[in-house]
N, C-alpha and C positions, 0 to 999 in steps of 0.2 A: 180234576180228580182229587178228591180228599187225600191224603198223603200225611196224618197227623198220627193214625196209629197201627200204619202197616209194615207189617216186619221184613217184608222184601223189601220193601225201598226204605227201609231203618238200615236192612244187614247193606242193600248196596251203598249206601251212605258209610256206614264201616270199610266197605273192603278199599272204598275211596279216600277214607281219612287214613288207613293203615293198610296201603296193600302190599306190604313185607309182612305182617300178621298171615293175612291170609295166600296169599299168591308169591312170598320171595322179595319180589320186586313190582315195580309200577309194568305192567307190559297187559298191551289188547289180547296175546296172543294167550297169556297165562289164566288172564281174566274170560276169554272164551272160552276154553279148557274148561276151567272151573262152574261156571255157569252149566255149562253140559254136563257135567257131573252134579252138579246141585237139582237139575232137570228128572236127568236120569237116576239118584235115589229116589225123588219123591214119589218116580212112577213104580217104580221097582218095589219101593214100599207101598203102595197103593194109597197115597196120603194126597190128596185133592190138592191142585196150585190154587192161587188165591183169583180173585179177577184181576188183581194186580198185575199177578205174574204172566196170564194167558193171554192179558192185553199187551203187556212187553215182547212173550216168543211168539207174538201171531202178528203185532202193527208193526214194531221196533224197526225192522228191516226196510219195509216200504218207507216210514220215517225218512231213513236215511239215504236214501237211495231219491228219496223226493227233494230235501233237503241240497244235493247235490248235481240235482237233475239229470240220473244218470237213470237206464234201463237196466233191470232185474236182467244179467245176464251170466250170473255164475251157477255154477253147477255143485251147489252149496243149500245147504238149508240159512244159512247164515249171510244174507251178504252183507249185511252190515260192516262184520270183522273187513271182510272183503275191502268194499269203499272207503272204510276210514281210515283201515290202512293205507291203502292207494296216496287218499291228500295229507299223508302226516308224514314226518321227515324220519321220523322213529319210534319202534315199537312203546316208549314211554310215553313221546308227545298224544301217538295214537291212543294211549290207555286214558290219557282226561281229555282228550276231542271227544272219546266216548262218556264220559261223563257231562262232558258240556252239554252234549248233543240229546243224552239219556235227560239233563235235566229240560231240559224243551221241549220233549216227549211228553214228560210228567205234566209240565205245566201246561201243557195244550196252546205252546205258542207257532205262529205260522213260519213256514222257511221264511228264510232271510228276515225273521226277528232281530237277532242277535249273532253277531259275528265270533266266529270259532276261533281258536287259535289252534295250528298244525305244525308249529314251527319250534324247536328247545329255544328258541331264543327270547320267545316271547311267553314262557310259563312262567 
């Protein structure tokens, strides 16, 4: 996926380098929040997601949930938030699992490319 002049994966790159800017602190749970809300203006404005984006809230989930060999079993539009919480020791470590995990997404690398880290110890 080109990735050189798209403003979703430019802003989530921001809210990565700076998420006390955007979200307080580093947390999955703040950063799904906000996502949902960045979802729900664009609809509400009636302003088109990009393919970027519709590739993110429509594969992202399966992604991870492949990723960790686990079955779509929550009762969520979201499992992602779900599973990567589960393997992260804390809501911070989960907020760049999700990062790590988003940039492997983007890059179209296959599970168990590149190993995650889920642990404060090891950020």
């Amino acid at each position: 996926m080109d990735t050189t002049d798209n403003k979703f994966l430019i802003f989530l790159k921001d809210i990565k380098e700076r998420p006390g800017l955007y979200l307080g602190q580093p947390s999955l749970e703040l950063l799904h929040a906000f996502l949902n809300g960045y979802s729900a203006c664009r609809k509400a404005c009636q302003v088109m997601a990009s393919p970027e984006e519709r590739y993110f809230f429509s594969d992202f989930s399966k992604f991870v949930c492949d990723y960790f060999d686990v079955q779509y079993q929550f009762k969520t539009d979201d499992p992602w938030v779900k599973v990567i919480r589960f393997f992260s020791t804390t809501d911070r470590t989960a907020f760049y699992a999700f990062f790590d995990l988003f940039d492997l997404f983007i890059a179209g690398k296959q599970i168990g490319d590149s190993p995650i880290c889920f642990d404060d110890d090891n950020l």
